[in-house]
KEKEZA-571596 format. One record per residue (C-alpha): y, x, z; residue in three letters. Coordinates in nm, 4 decimals, always signed. Each point is the difference from the previous one (the first is absolute). Layout:
BEGIN
+----------+----------+----------+---------+
!       c2 !       c1 !       c3 ! residuo !
+----------+----------+----------+---------+
!        Y !        X !        Z !     ALA !
...
+----------+----------+----------+---------+
This chain:
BEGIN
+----------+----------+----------+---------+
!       c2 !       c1 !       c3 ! residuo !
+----------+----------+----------+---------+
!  +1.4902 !  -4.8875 !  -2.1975 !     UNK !
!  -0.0400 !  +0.1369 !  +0.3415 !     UNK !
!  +0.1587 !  +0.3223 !  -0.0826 !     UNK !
!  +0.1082 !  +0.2347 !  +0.2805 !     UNK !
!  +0.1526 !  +0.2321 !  -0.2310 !     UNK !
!  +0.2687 !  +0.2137 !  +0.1417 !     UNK !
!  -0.0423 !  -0.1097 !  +0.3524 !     UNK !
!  -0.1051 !  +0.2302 !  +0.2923 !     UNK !
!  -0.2610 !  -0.1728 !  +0.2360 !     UNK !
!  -0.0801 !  +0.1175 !  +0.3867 !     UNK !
!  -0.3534 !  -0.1232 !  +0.0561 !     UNK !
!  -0.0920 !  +0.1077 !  +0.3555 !     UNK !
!  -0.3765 !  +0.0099 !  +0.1221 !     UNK !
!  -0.1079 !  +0.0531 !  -0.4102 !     UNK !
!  -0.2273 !  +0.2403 !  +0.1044 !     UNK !
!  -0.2784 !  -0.2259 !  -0.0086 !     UNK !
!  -0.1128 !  -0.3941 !  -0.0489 !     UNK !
!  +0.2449 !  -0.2444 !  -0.0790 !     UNK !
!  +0.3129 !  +0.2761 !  +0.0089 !     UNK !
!  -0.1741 !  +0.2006 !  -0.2465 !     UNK !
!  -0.0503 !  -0.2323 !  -0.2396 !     UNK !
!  +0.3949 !  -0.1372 !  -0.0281 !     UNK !
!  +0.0637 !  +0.3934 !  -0.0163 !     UNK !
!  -0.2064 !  +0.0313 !  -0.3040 !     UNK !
!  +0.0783 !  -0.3673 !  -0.1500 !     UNK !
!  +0.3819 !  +0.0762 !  +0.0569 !     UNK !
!  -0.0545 !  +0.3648 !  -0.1841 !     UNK !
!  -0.1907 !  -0.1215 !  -0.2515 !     UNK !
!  +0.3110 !  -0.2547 !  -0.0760 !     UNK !
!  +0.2364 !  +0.2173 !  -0.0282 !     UNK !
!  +0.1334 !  +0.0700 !  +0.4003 !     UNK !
!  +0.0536 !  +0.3213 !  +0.1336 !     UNK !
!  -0.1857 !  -0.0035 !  +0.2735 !     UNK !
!  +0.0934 !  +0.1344 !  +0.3044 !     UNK !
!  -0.3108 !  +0.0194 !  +0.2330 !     UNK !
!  +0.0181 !  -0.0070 !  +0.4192 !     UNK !
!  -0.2812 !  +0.0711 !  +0.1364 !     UNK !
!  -0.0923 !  +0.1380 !  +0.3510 !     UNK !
!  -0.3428 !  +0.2351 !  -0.1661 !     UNK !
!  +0.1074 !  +0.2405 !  -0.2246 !     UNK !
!  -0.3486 !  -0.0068 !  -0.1490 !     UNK !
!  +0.0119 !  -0.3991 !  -0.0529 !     UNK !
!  +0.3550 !  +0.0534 !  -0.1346 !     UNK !
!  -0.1386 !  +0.2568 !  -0.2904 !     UNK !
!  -0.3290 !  -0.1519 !  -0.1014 !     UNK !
!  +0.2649 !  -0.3396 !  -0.0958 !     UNK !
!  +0.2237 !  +0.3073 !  -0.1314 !     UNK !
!  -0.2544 !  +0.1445 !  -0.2214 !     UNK !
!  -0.1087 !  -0.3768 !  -0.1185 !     UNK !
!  +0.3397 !  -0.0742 !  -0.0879 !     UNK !
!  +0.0857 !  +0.3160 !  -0.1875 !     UNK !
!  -0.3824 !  -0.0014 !  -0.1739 !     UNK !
!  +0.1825 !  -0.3477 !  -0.2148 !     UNK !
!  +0.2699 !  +0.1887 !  -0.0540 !     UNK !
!  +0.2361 !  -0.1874 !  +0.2374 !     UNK !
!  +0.3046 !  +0.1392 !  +0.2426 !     UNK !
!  -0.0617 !  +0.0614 !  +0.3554 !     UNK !
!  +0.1157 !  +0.1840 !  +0.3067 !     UNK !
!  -0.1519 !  +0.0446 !  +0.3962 !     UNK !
!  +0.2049 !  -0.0472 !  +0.2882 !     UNK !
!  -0.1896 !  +0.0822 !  +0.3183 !     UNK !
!  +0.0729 !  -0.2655 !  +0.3020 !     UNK !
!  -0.0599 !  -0.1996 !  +0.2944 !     UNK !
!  +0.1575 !  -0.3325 !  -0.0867 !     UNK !
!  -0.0134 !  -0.0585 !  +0.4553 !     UNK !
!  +0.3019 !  +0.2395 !  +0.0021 !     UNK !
!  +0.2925 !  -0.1069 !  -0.1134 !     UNK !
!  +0.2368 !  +0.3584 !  -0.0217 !     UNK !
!  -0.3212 !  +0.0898 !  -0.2447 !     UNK !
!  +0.0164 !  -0.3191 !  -0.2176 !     UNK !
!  +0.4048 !  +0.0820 !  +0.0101 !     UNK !
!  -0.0719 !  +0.3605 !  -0.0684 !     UNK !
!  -0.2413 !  -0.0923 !  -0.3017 !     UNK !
!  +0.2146 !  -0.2830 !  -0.1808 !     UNK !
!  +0.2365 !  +0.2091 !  -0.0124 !     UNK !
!  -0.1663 !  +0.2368 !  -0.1951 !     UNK !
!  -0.1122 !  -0.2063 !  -0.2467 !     UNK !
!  +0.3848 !  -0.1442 !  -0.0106 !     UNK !
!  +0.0931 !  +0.3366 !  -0.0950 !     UNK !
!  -0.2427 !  +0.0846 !  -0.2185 !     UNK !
!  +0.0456 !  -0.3244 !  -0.1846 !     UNK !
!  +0.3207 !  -0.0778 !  +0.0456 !     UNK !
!  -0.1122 !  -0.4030 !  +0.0859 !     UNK !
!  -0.2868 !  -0.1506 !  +0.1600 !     UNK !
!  -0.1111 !  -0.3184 !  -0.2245 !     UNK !
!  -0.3251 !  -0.0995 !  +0.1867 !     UNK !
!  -0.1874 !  +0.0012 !  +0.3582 !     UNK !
!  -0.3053 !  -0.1134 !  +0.0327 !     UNK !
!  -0.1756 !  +0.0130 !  +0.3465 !     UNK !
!  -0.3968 !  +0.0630 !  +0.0535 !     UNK !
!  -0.0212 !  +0.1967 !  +0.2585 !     UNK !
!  -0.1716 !  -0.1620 !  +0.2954 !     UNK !
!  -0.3078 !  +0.0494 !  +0.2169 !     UNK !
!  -0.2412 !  -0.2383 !  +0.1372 !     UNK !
!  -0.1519 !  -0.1513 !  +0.3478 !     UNK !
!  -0.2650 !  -0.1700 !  +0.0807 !     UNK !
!  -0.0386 !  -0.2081 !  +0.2726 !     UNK !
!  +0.1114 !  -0.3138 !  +0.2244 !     UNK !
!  +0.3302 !  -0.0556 !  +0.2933 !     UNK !
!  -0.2347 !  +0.1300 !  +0.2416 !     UNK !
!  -0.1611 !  +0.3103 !  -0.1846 !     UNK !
!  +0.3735 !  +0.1034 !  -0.1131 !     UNK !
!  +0.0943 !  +0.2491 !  +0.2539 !     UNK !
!  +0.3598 !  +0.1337 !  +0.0055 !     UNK !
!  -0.0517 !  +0.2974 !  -0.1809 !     UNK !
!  -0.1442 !  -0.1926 !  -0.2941 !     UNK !
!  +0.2358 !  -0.2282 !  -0.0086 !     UNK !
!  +0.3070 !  +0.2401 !  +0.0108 !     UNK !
!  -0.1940 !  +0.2024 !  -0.2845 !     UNK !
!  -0.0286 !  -0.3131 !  -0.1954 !     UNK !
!  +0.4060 !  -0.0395 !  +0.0078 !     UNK !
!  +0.0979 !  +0.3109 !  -0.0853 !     UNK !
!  -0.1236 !  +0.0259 !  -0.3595 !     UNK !
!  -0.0742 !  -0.3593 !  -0.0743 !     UNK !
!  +0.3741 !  -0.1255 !  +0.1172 !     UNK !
!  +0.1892 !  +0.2998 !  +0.0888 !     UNK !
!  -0.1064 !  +0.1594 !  -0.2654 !     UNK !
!  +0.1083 !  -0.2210 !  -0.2735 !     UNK !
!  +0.3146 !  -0.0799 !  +0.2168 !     UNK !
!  +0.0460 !  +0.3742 !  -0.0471 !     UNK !
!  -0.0434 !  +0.0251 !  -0.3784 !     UNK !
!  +0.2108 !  -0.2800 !  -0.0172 !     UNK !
!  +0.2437 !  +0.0895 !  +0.1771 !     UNK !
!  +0.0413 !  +0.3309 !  -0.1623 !     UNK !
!  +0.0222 !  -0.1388 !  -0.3276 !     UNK !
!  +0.2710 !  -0.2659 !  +0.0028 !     UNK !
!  +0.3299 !  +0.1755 !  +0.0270 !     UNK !
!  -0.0969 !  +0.1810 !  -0.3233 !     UNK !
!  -0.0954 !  -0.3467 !  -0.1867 !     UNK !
!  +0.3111 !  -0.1863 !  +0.1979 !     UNK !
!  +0.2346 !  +0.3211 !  -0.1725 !     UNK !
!  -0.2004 !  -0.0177 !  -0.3391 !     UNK !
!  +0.0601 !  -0.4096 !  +0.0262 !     UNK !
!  -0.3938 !  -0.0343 !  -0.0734 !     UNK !
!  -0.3340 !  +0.0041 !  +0.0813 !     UNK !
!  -0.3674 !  -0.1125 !  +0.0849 !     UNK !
!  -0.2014 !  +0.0155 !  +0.2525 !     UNK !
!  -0.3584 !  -0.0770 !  +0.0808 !     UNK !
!  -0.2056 !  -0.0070 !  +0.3094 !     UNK !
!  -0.3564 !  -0.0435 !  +0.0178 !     UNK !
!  -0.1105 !  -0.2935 !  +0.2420 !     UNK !
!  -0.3102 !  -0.1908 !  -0.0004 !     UNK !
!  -0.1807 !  -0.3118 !  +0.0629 !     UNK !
!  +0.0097 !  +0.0946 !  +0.3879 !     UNK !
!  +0.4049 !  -0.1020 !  -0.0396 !     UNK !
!  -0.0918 !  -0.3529 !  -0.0811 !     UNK !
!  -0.2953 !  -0.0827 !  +0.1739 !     UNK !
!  -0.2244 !  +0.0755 !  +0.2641 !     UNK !
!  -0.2830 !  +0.3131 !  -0.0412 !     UNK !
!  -0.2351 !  +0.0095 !  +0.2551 !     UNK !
!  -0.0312 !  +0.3421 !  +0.2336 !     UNK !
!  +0.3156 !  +0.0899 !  -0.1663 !     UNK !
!  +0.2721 !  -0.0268 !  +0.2718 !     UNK !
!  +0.2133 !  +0.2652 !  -0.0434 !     UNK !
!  -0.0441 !  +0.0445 !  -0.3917 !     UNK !
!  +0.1480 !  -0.3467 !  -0.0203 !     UNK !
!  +0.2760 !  +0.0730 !  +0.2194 !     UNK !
!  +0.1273 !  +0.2787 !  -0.2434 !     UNK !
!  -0.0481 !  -0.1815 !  -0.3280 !     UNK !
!  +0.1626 !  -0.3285 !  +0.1375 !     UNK !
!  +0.2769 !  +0.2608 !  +0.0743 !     UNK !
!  +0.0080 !  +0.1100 !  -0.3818 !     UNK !
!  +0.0161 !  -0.3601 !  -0.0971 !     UNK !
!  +0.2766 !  -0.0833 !  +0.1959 !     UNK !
!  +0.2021 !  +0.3045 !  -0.0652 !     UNK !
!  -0.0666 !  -0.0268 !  -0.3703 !     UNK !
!  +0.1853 !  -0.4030 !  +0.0393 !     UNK !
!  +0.3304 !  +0.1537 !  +0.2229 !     UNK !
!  +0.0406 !  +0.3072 !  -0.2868 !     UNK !
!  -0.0074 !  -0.2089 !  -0.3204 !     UNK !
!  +0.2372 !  -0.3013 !  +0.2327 !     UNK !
!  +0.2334 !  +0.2666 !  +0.0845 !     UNK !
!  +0.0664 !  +0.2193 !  -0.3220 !     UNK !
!  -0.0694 !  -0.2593 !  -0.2554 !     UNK !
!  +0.3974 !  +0.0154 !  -0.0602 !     UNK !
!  -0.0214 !  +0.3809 !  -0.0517 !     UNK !
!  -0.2641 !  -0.0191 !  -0.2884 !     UNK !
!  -0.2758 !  +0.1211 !  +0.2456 !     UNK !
!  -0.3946 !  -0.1835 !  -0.0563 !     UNK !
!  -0.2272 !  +0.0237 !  +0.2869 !     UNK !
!  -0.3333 !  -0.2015 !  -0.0299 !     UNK !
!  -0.3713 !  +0.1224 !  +0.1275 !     UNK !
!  -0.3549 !  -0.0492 !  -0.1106 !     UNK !
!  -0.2626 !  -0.1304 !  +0.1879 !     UNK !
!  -0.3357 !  +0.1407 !  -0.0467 !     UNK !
!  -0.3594 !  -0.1289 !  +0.1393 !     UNK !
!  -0.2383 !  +0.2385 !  +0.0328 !     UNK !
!  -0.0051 !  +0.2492 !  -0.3002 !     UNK !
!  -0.2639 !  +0.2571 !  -0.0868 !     UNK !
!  +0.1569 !  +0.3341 !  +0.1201 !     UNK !
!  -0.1748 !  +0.3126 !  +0.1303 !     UNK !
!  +0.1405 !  -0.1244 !  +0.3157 !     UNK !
!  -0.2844 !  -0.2819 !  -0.0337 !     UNK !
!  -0.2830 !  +0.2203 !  -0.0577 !     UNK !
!  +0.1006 !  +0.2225 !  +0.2961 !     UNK !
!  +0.0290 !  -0.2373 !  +0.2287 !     UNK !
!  -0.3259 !  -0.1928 !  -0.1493 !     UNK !
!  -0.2157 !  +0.3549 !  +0.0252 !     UNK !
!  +0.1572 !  +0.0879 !  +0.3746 !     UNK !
!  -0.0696 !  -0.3542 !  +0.1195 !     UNK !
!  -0.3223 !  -0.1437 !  -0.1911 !     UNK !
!  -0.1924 !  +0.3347 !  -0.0816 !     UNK !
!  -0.2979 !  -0.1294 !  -0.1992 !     UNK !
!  +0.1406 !  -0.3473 !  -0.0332 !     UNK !
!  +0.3178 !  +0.0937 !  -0.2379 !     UNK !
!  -0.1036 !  -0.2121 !  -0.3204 !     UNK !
!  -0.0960 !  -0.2734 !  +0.2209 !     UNK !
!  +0.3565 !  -0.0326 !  +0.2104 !     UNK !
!  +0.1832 !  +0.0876 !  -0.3213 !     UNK !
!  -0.1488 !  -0.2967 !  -0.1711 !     UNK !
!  +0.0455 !  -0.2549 !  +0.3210 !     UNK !
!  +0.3771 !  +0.1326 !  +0.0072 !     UNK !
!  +0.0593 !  -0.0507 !  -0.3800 !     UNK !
!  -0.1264 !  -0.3483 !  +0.0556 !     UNK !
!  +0.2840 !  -0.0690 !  +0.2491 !     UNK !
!  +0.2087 !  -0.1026 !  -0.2740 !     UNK !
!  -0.0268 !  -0.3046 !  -0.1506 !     UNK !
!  -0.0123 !  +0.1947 !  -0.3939 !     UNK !
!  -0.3463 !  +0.1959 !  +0.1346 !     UNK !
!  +0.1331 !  +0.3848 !  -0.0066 !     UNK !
!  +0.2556 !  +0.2388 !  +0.1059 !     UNK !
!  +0.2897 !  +0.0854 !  -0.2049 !     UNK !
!  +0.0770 !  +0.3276 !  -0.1850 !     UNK !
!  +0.2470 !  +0.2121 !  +0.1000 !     UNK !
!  +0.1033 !  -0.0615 !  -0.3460 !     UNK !
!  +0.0341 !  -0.3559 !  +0.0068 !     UNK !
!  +0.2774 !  +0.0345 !  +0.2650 !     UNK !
!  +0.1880 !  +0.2975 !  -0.1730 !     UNK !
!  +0.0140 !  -0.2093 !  -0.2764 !     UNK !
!  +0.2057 !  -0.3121 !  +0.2158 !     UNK !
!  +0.2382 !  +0.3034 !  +0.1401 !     UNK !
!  +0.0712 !  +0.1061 !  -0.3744 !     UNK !
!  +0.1055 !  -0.3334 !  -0.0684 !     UNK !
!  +0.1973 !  -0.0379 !  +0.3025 !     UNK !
!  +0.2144 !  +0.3285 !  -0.0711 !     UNK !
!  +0.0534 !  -0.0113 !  -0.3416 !     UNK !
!  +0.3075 !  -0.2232 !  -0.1859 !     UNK !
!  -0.2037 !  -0.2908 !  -0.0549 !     UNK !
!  +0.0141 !  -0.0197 !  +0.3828 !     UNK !
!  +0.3833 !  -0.0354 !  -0.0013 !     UNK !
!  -0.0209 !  -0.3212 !  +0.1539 !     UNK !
!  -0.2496 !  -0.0088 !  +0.2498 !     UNK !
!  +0.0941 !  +0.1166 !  +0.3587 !     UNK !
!  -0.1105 !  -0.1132 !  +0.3762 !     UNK !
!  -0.3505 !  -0.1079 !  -0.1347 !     UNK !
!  -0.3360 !  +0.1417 !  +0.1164 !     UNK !
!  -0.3148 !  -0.0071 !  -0.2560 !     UNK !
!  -0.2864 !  -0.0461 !  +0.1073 !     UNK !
!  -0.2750 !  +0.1837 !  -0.1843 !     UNK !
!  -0.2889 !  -0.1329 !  +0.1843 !     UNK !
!  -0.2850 !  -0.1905 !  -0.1829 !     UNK !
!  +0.1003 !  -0.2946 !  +0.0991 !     UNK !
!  -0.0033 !  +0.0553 !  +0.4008 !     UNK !
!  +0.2985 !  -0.1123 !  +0.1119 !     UNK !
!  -0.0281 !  -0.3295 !  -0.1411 !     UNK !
!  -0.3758 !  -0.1026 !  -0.1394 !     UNK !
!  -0.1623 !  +0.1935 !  +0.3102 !     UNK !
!  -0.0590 !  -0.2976 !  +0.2506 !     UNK !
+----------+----------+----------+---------+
């Protein structure tokens, strides 16, 4: 079950966290994995991982904010594979901070990888899987789609974007053989975490990592694992039936936090 043999997979942003992990999950089930990543260096440490198991991957270089590169890059992998089976979309950066400390730069940087950027990807990919007469695609939301995240104004914005984008795809090529759904994360261990953690709370890091992990209601982050292992499901045959959902993978915090 869960096989993803003989299917090609672009995973963008799977040079680290929650990107890497699908790009090593997918690999490790049989995908060729086709990694976009905007470091070169991020893109061959998940390179080496991949090929250290013994599984199939390649690096295509990219800014997922322009769209004649995203063109430019799906089309390689078109041609080099002859089909594109599988996009999954990670990429995304983060902001922190409420209406009034979002200025107009951060908001506009915000938009142009969180929702132009999978818009991009997106839109790059679906001629080939409308000519093919298949495919899947899967975005990466996050709790901040569903409900409201303190200090988190223009983070929210984007990933209600994703959610709603994810709904109008799967409505409007569910005749065409085309599954778009998205997963919604709470707050998941990453290296992003302990960056932000040792840039913001030097000398308090242990302390703010455990009062964050006890913001959801199961008492600790998630594992980058954890959610690579709800996108496997998602893209693999067993899957054939599920489109225009989002899954949470949250510890309860959509629902039991209250």
């Amino acid at each position: 079950m869960f096989s993803l043999q003989g299917k090609n997979a672009v995973i963008t942003g799977a040079g680290s966290g929650i990107g890497q992990a699908i790009a090593n999950t997918f690999a490790e089930n049989g995908a060729e994995v086709r990694i976009l990543e905007l470091r070169k260096e991020a893109a061959a440490q998940t390179l080496e991982q991949i090929q250290a198991k013994g599984g199939k991957a390649a690096i295509f270089t990219g800014n997922v904010a322009d769209q004649k590169e995203m063109q430019m890059l799906m089309q390689e992998v078109i041609q080099q594979d002859g089909k594109l089976d599988i996009l999954v979309n990670c990429a995304g950066i983060a902001h922190v901070g409420k209406l009034d400390q979002t200025g107009e730069e951060d908001f506009d940087r915000i938009y142009q990888v969180n929702v132009k950027g999978i818009y991009n990807c997106m839109y790059a990919v679906i001629g080939q899987m409308l000519k093919q007469g298949r495919g899947i695609i899967l975005n990466m939301a996050s709790v901040a789609s569903s409900v409201g995240i303190a200090d988190r104004f223009a983070y929210s914005m984007s990933k209600g974007a994703v959610l709603t984008m994810t709904l109008s795809v799967a409505k409007d090529y569910i005749d065409k053989h085309i599954r778009c759904n998205c997963i919604s994360p709470a707050r998941v261990h990453t290296p992003f975490v302990d960056g932000f953690l040792a840039k913001n709370y030097p000398g308090k890091e242990q302390e703010m990592f455990d009062k964050l992990s006890r913001t959801q209601p199961i008492g600790r982050m998630a594992k980058p694992s954890e959610v690579a292992a709800v996108a496997l499901f998602l893209c693999s045959d067993e899957a054939g039936f599920i489109t225009g959902c989002d899954y949470p993978v949250d510890g309860g915090f959509i629902k039991l936090n209250n």
